[in-house]
C-alpha positions as CSV (number, residue, x, y, z in Angstrom):
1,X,38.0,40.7,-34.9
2,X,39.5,43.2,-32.5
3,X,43.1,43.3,-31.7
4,X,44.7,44.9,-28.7
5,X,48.7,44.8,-28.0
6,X,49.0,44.9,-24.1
7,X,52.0,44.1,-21.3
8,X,51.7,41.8,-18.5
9,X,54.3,39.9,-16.0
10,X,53.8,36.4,-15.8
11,X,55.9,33.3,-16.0
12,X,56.0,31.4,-18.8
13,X,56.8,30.3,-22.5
14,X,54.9,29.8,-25.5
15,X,54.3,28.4,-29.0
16,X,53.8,31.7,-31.8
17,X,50.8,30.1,-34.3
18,X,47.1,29.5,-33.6
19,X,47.3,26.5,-31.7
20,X,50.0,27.9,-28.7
21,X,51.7,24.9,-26.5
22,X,54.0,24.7,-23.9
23,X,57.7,24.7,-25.0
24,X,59.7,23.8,-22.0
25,X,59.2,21.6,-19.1
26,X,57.1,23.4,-16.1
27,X,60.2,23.3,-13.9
28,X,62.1,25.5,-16.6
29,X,58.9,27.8,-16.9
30,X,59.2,29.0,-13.6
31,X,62.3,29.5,-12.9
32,X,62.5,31.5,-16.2
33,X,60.2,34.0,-15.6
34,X,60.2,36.4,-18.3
35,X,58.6,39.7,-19.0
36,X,55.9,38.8,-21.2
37,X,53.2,41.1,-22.9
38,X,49.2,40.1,-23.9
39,X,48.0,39.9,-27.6
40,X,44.0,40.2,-27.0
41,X,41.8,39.5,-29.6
42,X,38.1,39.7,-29.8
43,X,36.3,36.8,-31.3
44,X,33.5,36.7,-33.6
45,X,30.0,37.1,-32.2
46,X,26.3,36.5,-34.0
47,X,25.2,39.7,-33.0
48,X,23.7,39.6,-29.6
49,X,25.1,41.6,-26.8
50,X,26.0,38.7,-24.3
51,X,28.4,35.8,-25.8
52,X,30.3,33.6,-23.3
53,X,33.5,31.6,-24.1
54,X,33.8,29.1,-21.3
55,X,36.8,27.1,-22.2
56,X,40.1,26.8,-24.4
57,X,42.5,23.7,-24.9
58,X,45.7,23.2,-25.5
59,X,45.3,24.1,-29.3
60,X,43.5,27.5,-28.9
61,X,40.1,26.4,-29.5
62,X,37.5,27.7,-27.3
63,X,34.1,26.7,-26.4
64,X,31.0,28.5,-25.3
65,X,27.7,29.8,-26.6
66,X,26.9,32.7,-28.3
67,X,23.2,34.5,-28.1
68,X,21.5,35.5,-31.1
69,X,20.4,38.4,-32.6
70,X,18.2,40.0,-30.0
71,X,19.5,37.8,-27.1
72,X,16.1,35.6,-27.2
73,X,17.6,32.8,-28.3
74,X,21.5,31.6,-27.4
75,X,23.7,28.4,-28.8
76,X,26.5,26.6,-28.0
77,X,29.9,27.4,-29.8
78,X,33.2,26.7,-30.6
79,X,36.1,29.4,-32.0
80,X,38.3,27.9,-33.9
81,X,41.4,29.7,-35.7
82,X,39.1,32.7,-35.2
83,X,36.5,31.2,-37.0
84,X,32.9,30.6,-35.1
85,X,31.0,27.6,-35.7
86,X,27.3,26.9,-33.9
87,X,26.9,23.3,-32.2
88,X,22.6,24.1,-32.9
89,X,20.3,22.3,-30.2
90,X,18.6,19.1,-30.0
91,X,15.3,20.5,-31.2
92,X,14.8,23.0,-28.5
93,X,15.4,26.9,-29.0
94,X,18.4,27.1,-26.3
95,X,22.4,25.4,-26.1
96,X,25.5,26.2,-24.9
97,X,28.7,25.3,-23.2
98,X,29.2,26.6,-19.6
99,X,32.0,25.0,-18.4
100,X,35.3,24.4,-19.7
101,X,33.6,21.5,-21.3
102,X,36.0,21.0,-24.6
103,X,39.2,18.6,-24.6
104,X,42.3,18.9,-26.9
105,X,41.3,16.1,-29.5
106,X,37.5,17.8,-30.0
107,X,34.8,16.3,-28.0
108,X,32.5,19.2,-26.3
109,X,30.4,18.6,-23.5
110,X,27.3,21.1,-22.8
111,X,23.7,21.7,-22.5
112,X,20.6,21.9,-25.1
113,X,17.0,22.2,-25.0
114,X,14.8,19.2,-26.7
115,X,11.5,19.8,-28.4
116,X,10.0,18.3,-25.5
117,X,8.1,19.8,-22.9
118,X,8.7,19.5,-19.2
119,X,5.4,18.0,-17.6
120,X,6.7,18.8,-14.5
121,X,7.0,22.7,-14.9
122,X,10.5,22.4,-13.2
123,X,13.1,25.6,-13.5
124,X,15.8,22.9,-13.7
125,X,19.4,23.6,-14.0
126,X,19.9,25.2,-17.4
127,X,17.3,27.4,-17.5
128,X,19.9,29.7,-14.8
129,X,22.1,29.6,-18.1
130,X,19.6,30.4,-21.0
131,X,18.0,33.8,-21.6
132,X,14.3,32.8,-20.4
133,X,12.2,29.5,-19.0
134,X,11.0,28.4,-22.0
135,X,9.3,25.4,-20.8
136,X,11.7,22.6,-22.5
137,X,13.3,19.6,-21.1
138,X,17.2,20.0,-21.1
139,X,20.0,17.4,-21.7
140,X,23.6,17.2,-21.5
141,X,24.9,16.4,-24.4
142,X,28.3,15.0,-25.9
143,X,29.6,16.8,-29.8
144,X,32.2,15.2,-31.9
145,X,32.8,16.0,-35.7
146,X,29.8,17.8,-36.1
147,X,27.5,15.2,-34.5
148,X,25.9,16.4,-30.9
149,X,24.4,13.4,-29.0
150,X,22.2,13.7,-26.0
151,X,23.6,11.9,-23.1
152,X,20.5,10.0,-21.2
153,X,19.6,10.5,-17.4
154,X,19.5,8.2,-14.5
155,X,15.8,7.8,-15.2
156,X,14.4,11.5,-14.6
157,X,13.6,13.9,-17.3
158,X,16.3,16.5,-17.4
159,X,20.7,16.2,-17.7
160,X,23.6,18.8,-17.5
161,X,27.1,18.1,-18.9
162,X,29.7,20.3,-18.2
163,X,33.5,18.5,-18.8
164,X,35.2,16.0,-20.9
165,X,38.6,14.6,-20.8
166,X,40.9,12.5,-23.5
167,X,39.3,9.6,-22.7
168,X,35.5,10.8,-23.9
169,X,34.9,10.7,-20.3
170,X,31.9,13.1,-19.8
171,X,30.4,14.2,-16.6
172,X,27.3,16.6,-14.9
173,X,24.2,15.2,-13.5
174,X,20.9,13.9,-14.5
175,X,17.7,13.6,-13.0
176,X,16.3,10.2,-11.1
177,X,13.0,9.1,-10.9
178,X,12.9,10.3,-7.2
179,X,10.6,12.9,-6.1
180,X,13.0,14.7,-3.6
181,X,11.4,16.5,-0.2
182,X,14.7,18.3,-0.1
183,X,13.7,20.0,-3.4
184,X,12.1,23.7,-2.9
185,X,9.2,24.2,-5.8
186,X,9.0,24.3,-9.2
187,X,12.3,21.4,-8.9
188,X,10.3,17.8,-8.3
189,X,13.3,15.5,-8.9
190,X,16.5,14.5,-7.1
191,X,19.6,14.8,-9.4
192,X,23.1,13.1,-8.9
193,X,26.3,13.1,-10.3
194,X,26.8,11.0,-13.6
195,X,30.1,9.9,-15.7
196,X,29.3,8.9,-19.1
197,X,31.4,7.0,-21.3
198,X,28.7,8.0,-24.7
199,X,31.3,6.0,-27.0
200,X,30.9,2.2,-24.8
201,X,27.1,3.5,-24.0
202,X,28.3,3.7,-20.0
203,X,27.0,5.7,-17.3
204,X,27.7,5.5,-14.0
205,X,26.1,7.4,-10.8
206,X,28.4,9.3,-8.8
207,X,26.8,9.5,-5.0
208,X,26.6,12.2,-2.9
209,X,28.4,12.4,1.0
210,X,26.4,10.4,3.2
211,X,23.5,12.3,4.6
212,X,23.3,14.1,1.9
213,X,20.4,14.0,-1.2
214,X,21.9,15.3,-4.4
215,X,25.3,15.4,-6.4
216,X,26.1,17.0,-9.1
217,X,30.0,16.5,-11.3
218,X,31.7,20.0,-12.8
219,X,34.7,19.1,-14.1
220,X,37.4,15.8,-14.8
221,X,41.1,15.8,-16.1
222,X,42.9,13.2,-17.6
223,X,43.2,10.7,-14.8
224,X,39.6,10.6,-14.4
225,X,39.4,12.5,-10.9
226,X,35.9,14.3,-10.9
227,X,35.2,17.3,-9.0
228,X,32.0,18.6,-7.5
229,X,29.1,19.0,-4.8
230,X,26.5,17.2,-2.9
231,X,23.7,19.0,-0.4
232,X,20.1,19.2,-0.8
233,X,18.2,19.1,-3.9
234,X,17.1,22.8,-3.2
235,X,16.3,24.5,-6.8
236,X,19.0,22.5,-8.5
237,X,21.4,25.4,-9.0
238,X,24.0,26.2,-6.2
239,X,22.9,27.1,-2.9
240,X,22.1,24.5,-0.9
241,X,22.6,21.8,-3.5
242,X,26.3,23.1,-2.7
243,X,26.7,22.3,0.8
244,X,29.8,20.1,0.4
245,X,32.7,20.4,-2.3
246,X,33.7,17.1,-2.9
247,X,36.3,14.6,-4.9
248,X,35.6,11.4,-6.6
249,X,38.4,9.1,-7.5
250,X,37.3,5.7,-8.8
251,X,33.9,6.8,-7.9
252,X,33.9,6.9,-4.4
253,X,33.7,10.4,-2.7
254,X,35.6,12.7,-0.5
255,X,34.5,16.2,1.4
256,X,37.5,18.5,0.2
257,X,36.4,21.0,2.6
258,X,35.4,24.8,2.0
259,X,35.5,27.8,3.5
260,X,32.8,27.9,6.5
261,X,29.4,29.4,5.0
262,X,26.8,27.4,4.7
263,X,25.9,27.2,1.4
264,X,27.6,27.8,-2.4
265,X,31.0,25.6,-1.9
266,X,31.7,25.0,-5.8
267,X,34.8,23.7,-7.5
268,X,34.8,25.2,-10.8
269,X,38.2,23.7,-12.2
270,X,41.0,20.3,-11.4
271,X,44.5,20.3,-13.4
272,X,46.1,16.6,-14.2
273,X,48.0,17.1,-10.9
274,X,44.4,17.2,-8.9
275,X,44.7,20.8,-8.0
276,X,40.9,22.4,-7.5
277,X,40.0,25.7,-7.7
278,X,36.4,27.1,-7.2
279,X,34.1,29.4,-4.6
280,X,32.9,29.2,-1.6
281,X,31.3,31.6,1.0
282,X,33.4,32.4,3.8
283,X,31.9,31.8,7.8
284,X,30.8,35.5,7.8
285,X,27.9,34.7,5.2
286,X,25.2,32.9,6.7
287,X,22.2,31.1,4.8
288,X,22.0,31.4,1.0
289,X,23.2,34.8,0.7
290,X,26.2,34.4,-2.7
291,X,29.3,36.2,-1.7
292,X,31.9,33.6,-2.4
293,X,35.4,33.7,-2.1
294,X,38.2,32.3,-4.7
295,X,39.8,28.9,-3.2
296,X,42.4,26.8,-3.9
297,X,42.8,23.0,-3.0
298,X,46.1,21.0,-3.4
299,X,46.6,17.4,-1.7
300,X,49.5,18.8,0.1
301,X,48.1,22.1,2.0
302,X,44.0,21.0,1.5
303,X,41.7,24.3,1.2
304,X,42.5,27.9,1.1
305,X,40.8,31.3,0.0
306,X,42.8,33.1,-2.4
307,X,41.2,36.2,-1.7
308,X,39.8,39.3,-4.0
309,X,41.2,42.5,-5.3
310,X,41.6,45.4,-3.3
311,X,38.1,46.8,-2.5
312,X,35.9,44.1,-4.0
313,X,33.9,41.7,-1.8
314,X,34.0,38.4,-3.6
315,X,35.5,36.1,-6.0
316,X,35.6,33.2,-7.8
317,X,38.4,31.1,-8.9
318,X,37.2,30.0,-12.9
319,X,39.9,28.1,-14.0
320,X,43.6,26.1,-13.4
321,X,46.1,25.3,-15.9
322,X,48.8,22.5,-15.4
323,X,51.2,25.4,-14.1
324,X,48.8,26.1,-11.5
325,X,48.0,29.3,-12.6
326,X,43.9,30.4,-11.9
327,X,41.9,32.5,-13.0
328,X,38.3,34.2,-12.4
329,X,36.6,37.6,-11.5
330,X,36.6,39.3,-8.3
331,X,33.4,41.6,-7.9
332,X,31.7,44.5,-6.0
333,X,28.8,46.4,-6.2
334,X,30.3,48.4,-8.8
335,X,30.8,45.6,-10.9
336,X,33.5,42.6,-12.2
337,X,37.1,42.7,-12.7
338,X,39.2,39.4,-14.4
339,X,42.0,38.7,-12.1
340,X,45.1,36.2,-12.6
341,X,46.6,34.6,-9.8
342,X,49.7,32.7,-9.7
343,X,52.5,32.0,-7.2
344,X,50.3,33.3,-3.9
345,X,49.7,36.6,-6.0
346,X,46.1,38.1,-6.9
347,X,46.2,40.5,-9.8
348,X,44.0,42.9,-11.7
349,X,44.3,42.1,-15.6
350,X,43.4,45.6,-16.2
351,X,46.5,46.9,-14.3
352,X,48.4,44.8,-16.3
353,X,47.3,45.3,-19.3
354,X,48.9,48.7,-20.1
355,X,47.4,52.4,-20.3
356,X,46.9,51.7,-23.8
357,X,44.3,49.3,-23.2
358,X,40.9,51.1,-23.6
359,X,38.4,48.5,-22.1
360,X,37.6,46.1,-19.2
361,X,38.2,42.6,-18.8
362,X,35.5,41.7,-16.6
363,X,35.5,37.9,-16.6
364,X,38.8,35.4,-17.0
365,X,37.2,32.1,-17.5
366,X,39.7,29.6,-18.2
367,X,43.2,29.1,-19.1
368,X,45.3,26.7,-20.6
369,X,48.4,25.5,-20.2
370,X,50.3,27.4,-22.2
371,X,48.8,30.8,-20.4
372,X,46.2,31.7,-22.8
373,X,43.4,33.3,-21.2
374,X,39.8,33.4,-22.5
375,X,36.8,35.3,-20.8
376,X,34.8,38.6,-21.2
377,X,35.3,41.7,-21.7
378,X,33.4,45.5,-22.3
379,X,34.6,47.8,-25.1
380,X,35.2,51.4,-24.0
381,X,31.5,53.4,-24.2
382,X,29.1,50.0,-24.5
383,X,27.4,47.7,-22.3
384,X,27.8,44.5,-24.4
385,X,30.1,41.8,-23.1
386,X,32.3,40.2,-26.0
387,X,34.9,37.4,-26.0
388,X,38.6,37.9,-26.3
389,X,41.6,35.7,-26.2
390,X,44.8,36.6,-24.2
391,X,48.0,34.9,-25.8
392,X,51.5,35.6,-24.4
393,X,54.1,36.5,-26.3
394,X,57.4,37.5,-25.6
395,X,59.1,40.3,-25.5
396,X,61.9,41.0,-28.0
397,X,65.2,42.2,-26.7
């Protein structure tokens, strides 16, 4: 592993160990406000040049995949006191975690190929996430102490899982039986939302907006509020699939709003106090055309774009911690730039980070509540994307 001393202002405090934790109450962390500096260390890889963490609890482990030597072949991982383990497949060449689907007891919720071929020929969901269409059915799937389960679908072929809370409370979406006309070729099936409960054998359908086709869940916190999106069945990734952000709370659905496009309105993230954070293309983007903005939701002030960086022309909002800090990437044509935004403020991690910093942080993908970041970055003179781990630590007088 890699490690990289660098400063940064942000509010907070923090537990020194491998498992950091909030120390004080969230009213004393921001009126506190410290100057605070970054430890950033580079986790283990298996070799290939694109490895992904996706998510980090509250006791430092993160979750993501890692590809293989030669970057044919990825699987799903989890970093754990800077150890990596694999999660393997259920019987298919491809796995990983792309959301920050990991809780802070252990249960992981992602995606894996089976042996099985897809009769239907379908590009579904996963394959946007897995080095090449190989051909084989995909399932969510549920892992706990070793053990990864496939979680079933609503009676179609194919599943996505993407967040779990305390509770084992899993969601993504899973094909029905349904041979959509809203799907655009090679997709055949309608998809909607699903919450599993693997550990009573539960599943439940979560519906789309009325008028709508499709649904798909992305993430859930504690309380059991599920974010996501509803649209067509289009090719089951974004677009038009995402015509509609939406809430569900007891399972019954709410438009949250977006930002005017028509198309890509994603949450990405909810804290325990039901703050959402995600993308969405603004008004001036017509049609399918991806270049999202970063947005915010809260109960009290409802939808807001929280920009980009200076020069960029989109972002997207990745993650939200309990002290309503987000993170994500803001992007150009010249490429990707982690940003951290807290109290109505964008900023550039790589103008925080210090002139001593040699590389670029290109992705922040989640954070937890103690302010530990986890994402991507490029190492000074390479084109390979490695994982690191931001920790805050505080600066001695």
């Amino acid at each position: 592993m890699r490690h990289i001393s660098s400063a940064i202002l942000i509010a907070g405090l923090w537990a020194c160990g491998s498992e950091p934790r909030a120390t004080a109450p969230l009213n004393a962390l921001v009126q506190l406000s410290p100057t605070l500096h970054y430890d950033v260390v580079y986790l283990t890889t298996l070799g290939g040049t694109r490895t992904r963490p996706t998510g980090i609890n509250n006791r430092g482990w993160v979750a993501g995949f890692a590809n293989r030597p030669g970057n044919a072949t990825r699987v799903a991982a989890l970093w754990r006191a800077g150890s990596l383990d694999t999660l393997g497949t259920l019987g298919g060449p491809n796995s990983g975690v792309l959301w920050p689907g990991l809780n802070d007891v252990g249960m992981i919720a992602g995606i894996a190929e089976t042996a099985k071929l897809d009769t239907l020929h379908e590009e579904w969901s996963c394959t946007a996430f897995f080095p090449s269409v190989t051909g084989h059915i995909c399932r969510g799937f549920f892992w706990e102490n070793g053990v990864m389960t496939p979680l079933p679908t609503l009676g179609g072929d194919q599943g996505f899982a993407t967040g779990v809370n305390r509770r084992g409370q899993v969601v993504g979406w899973a094909e029905t039986p349904v041979h959509d006309p809203t799907c655009n070729a090679p997709q055949v099936l309608q998809f909607r939302a699903v919450l599993w409960e693997p550990k009573q054998g539960r599943k439940q359908a979560l519906p789309p907006l009325p008028g709508d086709s499709t649904s798909a869940a992305t993430a859930i916190n504690e309380r059991g509020q599920v974010v996501g999106i509803s649209g067509d069945c289009d090719i089951a990734v974004g677009q038009l699939s995402a015509r509609h952000s939406v809430l569900w709370v007891h399972g019954t659905v709410s438009n949250i709003g977006d930002l005017g496009g028509d198309a890509w309105h994603t949450p990405m993230d909810i804290n325990e106090q039901g703050d959402i954070v995600g993308f969405s293309n603004p008004a001036y983007v017509v049609g399918i055309d991806f270049l999202p903005l970063a947005f915010l939701w809260t109960r009290e002030a409802g939808i807001k774009s929280l920009g980009k960086l200076a020069g960029d022309t989109s972002s997207q909002a990745l993650g939200i911690n309990g002290r309503r800090q987000v993170v994500g990437v803001s992007s150009s044509l010249s490429g990707n730039r982690a940003f951290l935004w807290e109290n109505g403020v964008m900023r550039d991690l790589n103008d925080l980070v210090g002139s001593g910093f040699p590389d670029l942080l290109i992705v922040a993908q989640h954070i937890n509540d103690a302010g530990v970041i986890t994402g991507r970055a490029v190492p000074q003179g390479t084109s390979i994307q490695v994982p690191f781990v931001a920790t805050p630590i505080a600066d001695t007088p």
